[in-house]
VOGU-117136 format. One record per residue (C-alpha): residue number from 1; x, y, z. Coordinates in steps of 0.25 Angstrom, whole numbers. Layout:
N
<loti><resi>NUM</resi><x>X</x><y>Y</y><z>Z</z></loti>
...
//
This chain:
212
<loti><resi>1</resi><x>-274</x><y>415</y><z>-86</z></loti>
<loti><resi>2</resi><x>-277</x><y>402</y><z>-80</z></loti>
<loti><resi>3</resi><x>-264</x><y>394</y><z>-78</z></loti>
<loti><resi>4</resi><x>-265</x><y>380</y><z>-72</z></loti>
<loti><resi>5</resi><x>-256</x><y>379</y><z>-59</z></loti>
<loti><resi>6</resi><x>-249</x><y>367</y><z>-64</z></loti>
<loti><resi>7</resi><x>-245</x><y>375</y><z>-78</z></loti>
<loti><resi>8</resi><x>-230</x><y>377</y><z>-81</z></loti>
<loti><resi>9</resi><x>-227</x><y>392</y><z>-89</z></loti>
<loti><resi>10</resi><x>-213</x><y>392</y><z>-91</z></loti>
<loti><resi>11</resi><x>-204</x><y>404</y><z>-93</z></loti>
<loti><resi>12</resi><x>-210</x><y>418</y><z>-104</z></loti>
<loti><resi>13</resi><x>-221</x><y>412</y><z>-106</z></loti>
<loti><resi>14</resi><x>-234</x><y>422</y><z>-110</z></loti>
<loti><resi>15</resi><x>-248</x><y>419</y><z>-107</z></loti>
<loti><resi>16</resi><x>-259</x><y>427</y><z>-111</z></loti>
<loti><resi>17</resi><x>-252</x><y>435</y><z>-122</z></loti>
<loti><resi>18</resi><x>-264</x><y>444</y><z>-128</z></loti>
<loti><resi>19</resi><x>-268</x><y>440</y><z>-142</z></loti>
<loti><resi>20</resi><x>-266</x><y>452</y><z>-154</z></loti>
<loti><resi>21</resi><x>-278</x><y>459</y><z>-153</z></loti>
<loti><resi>22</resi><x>-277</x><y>463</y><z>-138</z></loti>
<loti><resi>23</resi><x>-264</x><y>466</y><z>-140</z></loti>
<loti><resi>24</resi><x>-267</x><y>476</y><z>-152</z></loti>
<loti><resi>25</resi><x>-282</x><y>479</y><z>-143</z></loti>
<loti><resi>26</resi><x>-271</x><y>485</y><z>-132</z></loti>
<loti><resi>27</resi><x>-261</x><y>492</y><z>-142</z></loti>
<loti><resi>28</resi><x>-273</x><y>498</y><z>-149</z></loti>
<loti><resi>29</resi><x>-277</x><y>506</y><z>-134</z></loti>
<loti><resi>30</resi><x>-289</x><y>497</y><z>-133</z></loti>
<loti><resi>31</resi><x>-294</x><y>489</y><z>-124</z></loti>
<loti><resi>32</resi><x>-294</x><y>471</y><z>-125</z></loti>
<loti><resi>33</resi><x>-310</x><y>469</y><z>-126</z></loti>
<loti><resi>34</resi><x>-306</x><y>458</y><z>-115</z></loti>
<loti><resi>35</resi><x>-295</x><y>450</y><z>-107</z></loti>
<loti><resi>36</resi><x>-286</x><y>439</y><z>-116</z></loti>
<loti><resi>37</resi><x>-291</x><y>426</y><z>-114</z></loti>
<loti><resi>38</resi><x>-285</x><y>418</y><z>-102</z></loti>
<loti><resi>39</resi><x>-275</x><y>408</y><z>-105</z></loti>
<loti><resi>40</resi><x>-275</x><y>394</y><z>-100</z></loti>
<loti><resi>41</resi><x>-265</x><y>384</y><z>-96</z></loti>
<loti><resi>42</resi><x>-270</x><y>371</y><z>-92</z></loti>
<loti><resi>43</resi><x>-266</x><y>362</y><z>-81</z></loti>
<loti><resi>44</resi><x>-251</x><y>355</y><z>-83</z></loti>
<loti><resi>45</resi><x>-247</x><y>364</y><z>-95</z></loti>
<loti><resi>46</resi><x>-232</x><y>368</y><z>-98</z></loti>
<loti><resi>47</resi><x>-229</x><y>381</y><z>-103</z></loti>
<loti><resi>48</resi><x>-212</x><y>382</y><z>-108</z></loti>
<loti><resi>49</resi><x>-205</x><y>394</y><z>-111</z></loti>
<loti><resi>50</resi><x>-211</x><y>407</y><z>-117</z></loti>
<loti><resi>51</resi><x>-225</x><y>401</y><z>-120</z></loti>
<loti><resi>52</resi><x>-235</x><y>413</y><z>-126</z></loti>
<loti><resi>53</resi><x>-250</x><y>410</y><z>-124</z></loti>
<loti><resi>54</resi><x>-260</x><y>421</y><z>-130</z></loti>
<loti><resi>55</resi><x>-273</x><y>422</y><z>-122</z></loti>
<loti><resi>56</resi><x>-282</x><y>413</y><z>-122</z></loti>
<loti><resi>57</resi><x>-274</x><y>403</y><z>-124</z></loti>
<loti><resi>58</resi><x>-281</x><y>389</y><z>-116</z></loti>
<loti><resi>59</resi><x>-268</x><y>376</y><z>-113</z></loti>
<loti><resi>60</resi><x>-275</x><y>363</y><z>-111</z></loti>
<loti><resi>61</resi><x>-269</x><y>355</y><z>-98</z></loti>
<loti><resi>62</resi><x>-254</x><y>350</y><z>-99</z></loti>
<loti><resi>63</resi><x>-252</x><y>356</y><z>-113</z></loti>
<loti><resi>64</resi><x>-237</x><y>360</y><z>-114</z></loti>
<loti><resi>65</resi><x>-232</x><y>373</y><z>-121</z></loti>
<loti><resi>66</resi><x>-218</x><y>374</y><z>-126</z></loti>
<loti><resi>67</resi><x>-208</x><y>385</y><z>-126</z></loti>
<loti><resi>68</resi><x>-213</x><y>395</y><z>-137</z></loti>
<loti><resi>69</resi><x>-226</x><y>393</y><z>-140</z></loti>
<loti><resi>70</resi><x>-235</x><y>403</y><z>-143</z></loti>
<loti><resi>71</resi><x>-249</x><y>401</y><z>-141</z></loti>
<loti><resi>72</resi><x>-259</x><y>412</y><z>-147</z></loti>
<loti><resi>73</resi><x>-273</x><y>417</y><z>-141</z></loti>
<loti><resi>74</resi><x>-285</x><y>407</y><z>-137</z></loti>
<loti><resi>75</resi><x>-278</x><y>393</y><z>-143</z></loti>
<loti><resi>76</resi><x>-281</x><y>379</y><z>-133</z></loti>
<loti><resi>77</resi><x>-273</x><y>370</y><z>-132</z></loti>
<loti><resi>78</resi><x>-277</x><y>358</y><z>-127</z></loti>
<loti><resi>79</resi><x>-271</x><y>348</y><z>-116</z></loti>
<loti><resi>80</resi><x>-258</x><y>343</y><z>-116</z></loti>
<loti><resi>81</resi><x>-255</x><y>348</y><z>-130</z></loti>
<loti><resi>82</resi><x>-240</x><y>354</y><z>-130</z></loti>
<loti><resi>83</resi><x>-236</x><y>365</y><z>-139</z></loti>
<loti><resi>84</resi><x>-221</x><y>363</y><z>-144</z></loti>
<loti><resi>85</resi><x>-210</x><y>373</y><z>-144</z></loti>
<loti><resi>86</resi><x>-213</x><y>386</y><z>-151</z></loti>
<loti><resi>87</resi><x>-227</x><y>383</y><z>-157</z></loti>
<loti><resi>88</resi><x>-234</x><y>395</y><z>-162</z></loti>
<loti><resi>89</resi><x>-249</x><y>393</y><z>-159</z></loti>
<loti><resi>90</resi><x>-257</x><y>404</y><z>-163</z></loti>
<loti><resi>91</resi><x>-273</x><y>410</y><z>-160</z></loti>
<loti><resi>92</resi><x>-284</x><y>401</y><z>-156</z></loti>
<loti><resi>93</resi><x>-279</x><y>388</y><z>-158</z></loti>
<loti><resi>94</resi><x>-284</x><y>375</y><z>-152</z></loti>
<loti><resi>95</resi><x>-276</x><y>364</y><z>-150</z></loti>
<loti><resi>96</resi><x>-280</x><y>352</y><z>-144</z></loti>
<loti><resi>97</resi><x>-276</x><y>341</y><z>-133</z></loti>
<loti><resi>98</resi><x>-263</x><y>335</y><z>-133</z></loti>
<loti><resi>99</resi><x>-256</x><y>341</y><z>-146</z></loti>
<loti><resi>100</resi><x>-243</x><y>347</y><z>-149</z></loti>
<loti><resi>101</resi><x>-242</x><y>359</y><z>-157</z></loti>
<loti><resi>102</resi><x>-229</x><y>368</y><z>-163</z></loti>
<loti><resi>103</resi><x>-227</x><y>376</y><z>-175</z></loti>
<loti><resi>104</resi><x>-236</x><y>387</y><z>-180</z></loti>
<loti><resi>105</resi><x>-252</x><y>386</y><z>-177</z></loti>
<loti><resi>106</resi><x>-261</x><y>398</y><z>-183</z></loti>
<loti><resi>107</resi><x>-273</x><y>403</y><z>-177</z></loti>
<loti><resi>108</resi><x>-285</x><y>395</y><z>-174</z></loti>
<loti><resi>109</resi><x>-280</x><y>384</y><z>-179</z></loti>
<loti><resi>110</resi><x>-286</x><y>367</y><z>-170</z></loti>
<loti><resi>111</resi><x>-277</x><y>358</y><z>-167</z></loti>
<loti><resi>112</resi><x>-282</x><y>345</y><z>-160</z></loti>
<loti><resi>113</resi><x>-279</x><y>334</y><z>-150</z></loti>
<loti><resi>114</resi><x>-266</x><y>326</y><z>-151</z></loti>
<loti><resi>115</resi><x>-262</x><y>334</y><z>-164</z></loti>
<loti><resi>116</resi><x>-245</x><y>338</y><z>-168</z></loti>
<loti><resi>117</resi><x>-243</x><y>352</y><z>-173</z></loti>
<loti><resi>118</resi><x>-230</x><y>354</y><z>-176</z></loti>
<loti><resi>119</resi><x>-231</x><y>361</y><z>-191</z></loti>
<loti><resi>120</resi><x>-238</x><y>375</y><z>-191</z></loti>
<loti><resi>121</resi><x>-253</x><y>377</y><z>-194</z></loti>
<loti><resi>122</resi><x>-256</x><y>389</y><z>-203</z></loti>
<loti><resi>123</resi><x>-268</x><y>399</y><z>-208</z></loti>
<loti><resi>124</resi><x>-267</x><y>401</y><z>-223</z></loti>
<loti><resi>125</resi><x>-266</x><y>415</y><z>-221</z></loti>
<loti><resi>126</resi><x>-273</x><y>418</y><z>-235</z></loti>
<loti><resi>127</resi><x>-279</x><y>431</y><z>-233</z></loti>
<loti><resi>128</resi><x>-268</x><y>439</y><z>-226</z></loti>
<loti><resi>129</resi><x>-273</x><y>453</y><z>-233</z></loti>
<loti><resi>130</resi><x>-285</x><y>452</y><z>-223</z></loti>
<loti><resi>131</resi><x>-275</x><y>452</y><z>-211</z></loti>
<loti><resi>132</resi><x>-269</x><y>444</y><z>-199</z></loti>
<loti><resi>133</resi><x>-283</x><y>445</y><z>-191</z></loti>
<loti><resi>134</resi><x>-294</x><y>446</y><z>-200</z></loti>
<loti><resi>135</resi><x>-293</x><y>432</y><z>-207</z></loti>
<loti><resi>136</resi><x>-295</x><y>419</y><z>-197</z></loti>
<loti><resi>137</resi><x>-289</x><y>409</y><z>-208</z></loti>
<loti><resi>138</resi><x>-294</x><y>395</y><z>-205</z></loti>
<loti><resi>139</resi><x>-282</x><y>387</y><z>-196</z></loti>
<loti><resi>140</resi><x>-278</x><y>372</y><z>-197</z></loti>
<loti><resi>141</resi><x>-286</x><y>360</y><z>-188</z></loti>
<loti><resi>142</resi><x>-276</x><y>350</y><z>-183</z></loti>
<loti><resi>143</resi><x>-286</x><y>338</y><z>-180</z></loti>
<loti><resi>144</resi><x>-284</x><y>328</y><z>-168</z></loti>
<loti><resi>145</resi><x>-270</x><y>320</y><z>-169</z></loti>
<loti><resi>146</resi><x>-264</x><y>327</y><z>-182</z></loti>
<loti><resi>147</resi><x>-249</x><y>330</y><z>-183</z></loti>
<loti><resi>148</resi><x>-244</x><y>343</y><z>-191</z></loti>
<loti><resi>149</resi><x>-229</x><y>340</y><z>-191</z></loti>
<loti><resi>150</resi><x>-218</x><y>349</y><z>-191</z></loti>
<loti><resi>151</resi><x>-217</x><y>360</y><z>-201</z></loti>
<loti><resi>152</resi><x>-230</x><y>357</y><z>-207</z></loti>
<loti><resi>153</resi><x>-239</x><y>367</y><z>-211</z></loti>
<loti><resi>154</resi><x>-255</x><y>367</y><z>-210</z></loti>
<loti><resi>155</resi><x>-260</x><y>377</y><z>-218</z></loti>
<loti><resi>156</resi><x>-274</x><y>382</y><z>-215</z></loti>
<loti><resi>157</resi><x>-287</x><y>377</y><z>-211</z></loti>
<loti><resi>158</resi><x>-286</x><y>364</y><z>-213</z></loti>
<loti><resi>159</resi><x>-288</x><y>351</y><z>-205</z></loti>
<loti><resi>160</resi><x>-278</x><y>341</y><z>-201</z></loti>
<loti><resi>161</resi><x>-283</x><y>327</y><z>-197</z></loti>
<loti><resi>162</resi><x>-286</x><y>318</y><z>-186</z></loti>
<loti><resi>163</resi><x>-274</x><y>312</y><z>-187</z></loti>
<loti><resi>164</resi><x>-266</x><y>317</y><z>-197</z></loti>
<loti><resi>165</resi><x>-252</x><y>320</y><z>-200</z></loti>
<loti><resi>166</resi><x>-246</x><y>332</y><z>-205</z></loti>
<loti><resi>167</resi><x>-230</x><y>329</y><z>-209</z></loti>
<loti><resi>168</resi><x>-220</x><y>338</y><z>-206</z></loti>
<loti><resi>169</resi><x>-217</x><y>351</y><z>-216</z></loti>
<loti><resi>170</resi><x>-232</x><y>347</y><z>-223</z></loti>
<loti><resi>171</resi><x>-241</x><y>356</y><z>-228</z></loti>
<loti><resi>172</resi><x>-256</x><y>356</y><z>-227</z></loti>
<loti><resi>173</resi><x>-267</x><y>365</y><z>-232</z></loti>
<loti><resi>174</resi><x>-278</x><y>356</y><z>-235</z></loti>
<loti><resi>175</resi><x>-285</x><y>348</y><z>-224</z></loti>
<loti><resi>176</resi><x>-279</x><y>333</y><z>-219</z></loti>
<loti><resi>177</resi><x>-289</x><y>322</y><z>-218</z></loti>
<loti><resi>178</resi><x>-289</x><y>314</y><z>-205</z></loti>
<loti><resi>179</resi><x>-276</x><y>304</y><z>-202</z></loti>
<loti><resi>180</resi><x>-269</x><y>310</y><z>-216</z></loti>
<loti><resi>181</resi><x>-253</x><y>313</y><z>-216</z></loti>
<loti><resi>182</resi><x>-249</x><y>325</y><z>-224</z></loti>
<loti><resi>183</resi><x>-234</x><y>329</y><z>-230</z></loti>
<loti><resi>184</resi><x>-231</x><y>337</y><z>-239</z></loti>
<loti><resi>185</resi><x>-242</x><y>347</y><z>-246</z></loti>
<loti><resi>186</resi><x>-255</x><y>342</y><z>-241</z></loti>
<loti><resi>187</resi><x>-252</x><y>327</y><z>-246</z></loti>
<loti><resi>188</resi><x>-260</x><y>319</y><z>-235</z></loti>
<loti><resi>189</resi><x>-260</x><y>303</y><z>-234</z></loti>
<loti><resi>190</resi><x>-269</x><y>295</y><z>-225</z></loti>
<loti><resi>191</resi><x>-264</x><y>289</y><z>-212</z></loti>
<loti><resi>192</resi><x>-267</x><y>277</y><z>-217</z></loti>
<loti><resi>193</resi><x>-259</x><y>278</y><z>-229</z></loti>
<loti><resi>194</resi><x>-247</x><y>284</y><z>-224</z></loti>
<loti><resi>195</resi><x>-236</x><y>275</y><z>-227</z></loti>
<loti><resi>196</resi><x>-223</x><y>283</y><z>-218</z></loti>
<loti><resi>197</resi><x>-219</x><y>277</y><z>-205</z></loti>
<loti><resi>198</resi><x>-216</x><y>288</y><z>-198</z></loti>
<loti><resi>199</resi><x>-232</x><y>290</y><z>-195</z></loti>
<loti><resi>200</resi><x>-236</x><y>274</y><z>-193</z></loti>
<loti><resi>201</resi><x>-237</x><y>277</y><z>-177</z></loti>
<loti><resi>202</resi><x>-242</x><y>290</y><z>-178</z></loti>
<loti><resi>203</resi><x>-256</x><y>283</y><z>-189</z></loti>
<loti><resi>204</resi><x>-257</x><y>272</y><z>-180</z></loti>
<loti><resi>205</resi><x>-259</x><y>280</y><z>-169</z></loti>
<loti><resi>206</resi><x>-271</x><y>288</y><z>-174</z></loti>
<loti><resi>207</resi><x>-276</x><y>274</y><z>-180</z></loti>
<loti><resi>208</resi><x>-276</x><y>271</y><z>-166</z></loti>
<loti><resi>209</resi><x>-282</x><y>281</y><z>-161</z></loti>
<loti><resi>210</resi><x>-294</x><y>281</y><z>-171</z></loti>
<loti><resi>211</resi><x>-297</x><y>269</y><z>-169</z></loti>
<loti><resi>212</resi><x>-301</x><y>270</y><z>-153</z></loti>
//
């Protein structure tokens, strides 16, 4: 494990919980073909209150890690991203700079720089009769400075922006062009087109940004 000095762990936290299959390896009589991977917790990082990190799992410099999350085997996060209150991340996740993610995240899924993830992001899960492990369903891709607002669900492999805004409580199971807002069942709108207030700051932001 390979902890910065300057970390903060608060109390029950777990590092280096073993992933499933050496835990069913070890039940079994057998042997684990090798170690668990090492965590790591960059420099300046804050961990609350009983924090669970699988193996492998690799915190960028000064992320921040509230009371309740659950972060499954072999996922990065990137620096200075926080992980809010009771988020649920699961296996092999990446997640990039300076984000903020809550709610449910399934397996494998990417999550960029500066993105908001506060719905949950979901496998179809189509083929349950072939079992939990032997199907590796294809996971969302949350692209560089998209927002998945509360209770909004993301609904397999699709691709959300650059720059795009998913509303609270919507749906999406079809891919979301770059600087769209999306309500409702997959109904997306262009930025530019977007006639609410509410986002004005938000677009003119990122046509800020894309402009540099």
């Amino acid at each position: 494990m390979d902890v910065a000095d300057n970390a903060l762990i608060g109390e029950h936290c777990t590092l280096g919980c073993p992933k499933e299959a050496r835990l069913r390896d070890y039940q079994s009589g057998g042997v684990p073909s090798a170690p668990g991977a090492r965590v790591r917790i960059g420099n300046g990082c804050i961990l609350m209150n009983q924090v669970i990190l699988y193996e492998g799992v690799s915190l960028g410099d000064d992320c921040l890690v509230e009371d309740r999350v659950r972060i499954g085997y072999d996922t990065v996060v990137g620096a200075r991203s926080r992980l809010v209150y009771g988020a649920y991340v699961c296996d092999r996740v990446t997640i990039g700079p300076e984000s903020r993610v809550a709610g449910f995240v399934c397996d494998a899924t990417f999550i960029g720089e500066r993105c908001t993830v506060m719905g949950d992001l979901v496998h179809e899960y189509t083929r349950p009769h072939q079992g939990w492990w032997e199907v590796d369903e294809p996971a969302p891709t949350i692209v560089d400075d998209s927002v998945v607002g509360y209770g909004a669900h993301v609904i397999g492999g699709v691709t959300i922006g650059p720059r795009s805004y998913v509303a609270a409580g919507a749906t999406v199971t079809r891919d979301v062009p770059p600087e769209s807002v999306v309500v409702g069942v997959n109904n997306h709108t262009p930025v530019r087109d977007w006639p609410g207030e509410r986002l004005s700051g938000l677009i003119s932001q990122w046509t800020t940004a894309r402009r540099r």
